[in-house]
Every structure is written in C-alpha cells, then in structure tokens.
C-alpha positions in Angstrom: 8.1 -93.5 9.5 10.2 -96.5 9.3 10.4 -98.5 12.8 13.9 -97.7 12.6 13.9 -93.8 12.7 10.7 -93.6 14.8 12.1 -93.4 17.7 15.8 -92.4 16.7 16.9 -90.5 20.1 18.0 -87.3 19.3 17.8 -87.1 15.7 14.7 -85.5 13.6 13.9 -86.9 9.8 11.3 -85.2 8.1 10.1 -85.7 4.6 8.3 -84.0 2.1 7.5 -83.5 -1.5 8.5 -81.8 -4.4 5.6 -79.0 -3.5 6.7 -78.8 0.4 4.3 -80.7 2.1 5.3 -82.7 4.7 4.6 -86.5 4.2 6.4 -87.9 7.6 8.5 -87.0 10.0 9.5 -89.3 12.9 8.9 -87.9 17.0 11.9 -86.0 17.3 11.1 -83.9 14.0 7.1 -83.6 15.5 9.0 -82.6 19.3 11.8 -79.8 17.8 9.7 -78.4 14.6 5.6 -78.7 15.9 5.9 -78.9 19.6 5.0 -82.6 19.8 2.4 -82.4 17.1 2.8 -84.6 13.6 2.0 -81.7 11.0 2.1 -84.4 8.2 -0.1 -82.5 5.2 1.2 -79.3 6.0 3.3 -77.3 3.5 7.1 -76.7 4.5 6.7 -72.7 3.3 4.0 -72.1 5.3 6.3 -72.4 9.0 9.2 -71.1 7.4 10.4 -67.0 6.9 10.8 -66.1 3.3 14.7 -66.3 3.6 14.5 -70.0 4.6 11.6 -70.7 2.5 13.6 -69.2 -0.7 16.3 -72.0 -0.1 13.8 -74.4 0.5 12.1 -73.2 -3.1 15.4 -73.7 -4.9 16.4 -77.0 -3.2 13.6 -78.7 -4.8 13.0 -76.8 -7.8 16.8 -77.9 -8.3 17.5 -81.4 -6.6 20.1 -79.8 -4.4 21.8 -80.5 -1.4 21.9 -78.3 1.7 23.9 -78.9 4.5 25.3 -76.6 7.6 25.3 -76.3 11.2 23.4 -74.1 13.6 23.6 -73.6 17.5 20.1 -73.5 19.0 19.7 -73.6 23.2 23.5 -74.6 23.8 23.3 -77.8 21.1 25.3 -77.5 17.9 23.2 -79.6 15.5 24.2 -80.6 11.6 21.4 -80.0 8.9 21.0 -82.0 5.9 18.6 -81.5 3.7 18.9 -83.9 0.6 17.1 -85.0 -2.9 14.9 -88.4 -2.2 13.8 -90.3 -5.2 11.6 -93.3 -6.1 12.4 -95.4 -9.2 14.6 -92.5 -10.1 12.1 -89.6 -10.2 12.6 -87.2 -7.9 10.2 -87.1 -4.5 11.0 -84.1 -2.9 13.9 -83.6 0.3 14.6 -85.5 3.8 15.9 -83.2 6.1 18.0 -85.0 8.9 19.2 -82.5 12.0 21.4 -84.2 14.7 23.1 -83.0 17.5 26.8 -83.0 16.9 29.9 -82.0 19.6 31.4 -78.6 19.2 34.8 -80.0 19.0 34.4 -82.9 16.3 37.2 -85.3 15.1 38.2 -84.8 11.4 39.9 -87.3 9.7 41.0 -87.3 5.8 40.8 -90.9 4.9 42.6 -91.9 1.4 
C-alpha cells in the first residue's frame, strides 16, 4: 500500500481483483475487516454473507459503483466501493470506508 494510505488514521482502503481476492489493504482495512491481520490472497466472498457477496459479484462482473452509509459501534462511516483500472482494463474494486459526522454539511456548488 502506498506510503500515503498506509497509515491513513481512520480510513480503511482495500483492494482486490476482478475474481475477489484481496491484493492490499492498508492497517486500518487489516484492524476493522481481519482483526489486525493482512488477509492479502484471500478472496472477498469467502468473509462475506451471500447478500453482500451477491453485490460484490455484480460490482465486478459489471464495473459498478457502490456507495452508502452504515452505523457500526456508534460511528457512522461512508462506503465506497469503486471500479480501478490499469492502462484502461479493468482490475477489480477499491473499497474506501471512513468515518463521517451524523450531521454533515451539504452544499450544492454550481
């Protein structure tokens, strides 16, 4: 993982490929998904239920975009799950989940 997300307080990014296996993920991924452990080389369907594992099937057999919010322990947090590619073929998804406030600012920018 990239010096710059390594340590990234707060925030877990993990990656994997188009099959679901995890090629990285940075300490805050390895501390809220694997109790401190790096399960890079694992497959994403394998610690998921079969609801979430459906979506995760469709993300990447499509190149889609998820994104939502979940409350977990008293911290609302924002999922994204996106589409990475390399020389424009696509890789497989980056899921970023950061804490966010309950009562966030919106602003509609023109």
């Amino acid at each position: 993982m990239d010096k710059y997300f390594e340590e990234l307080k707060g925030v877990a990014i993990t990656v994997c490929d188009k099959e679901g296996n995890i090629l990285d993920m940075n300490t805050t991924s390895a501390v809220v998904n694997s109790h401190g452990q790096k399960i890079i080389g694992n497959n994403l369907f394998d610690c998921h239920p079969p609801h979430a594992a459906a979506i995760l099937k469709d993300l990447l057999e499509n190149e889609k975009l998820n994104a939502y919010t979940i409350e977990k322990k008293g911290v609302k947090k924002l999922i994204y799950q996106v589409p990475w590619y390399e020389n424009g073929e696509f890789g497989g998804l980056i899921e970023i989940s950061l804490p966010i406030p309950f009562d966030m600012p919106h602003y509609v920018r023109g």
